[in-house]
N, C-alpha and C positions, 0 to 999 in steps of 0.2 A: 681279933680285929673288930672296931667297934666299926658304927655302920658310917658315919661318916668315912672313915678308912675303905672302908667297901665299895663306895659310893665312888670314893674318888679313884681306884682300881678300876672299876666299872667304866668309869671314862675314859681313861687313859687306852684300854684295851677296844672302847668304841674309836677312839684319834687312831690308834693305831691300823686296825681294820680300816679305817676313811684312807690314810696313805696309804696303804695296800691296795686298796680297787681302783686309787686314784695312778699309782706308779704302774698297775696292772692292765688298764684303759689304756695308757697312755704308751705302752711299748707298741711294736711294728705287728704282732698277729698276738692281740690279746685272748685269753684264757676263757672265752665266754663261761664255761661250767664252774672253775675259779670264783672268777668275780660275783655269779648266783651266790654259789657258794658260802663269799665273805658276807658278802650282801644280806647274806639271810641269819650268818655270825653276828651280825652288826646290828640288824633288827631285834633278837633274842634280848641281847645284852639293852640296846634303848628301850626296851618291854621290862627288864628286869630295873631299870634305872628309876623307870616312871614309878613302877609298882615301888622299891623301896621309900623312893622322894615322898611319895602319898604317904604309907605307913608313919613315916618319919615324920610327917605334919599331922597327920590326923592324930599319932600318939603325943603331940606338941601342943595339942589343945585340950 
């Protein structure tokens, strides 16, 4: 998997966690420990997204 590939996995699995906290909010007695939870899934992965983007340009120059 080259890292563009990665990159774009990476986001699709951040969209996807967004609909989830988002469908998860929005039901009648949401999941509060859930939604940290994803919340904190979804954090990881925009941590992991930045750090590769950086790599990915700093090795570009």
């Amino acid at each position: 998997m080259t890292v563009s590939e990665h990159l774009a996995s990476l986001r699709a699995k951040h969209a996807d966690l967004e609909q989830h906290i988002h469908d998860e909010e929005h039901r009648p007695l949401p999941d509060q420990s859930l939604i940290t939870d994803l919340k904190r899934q979804k954090l990881r992965i925009k941590d992991e997204i930045a750090l590769l983007a950086r790599d990915t340009t700093a090795a570009a120059h």
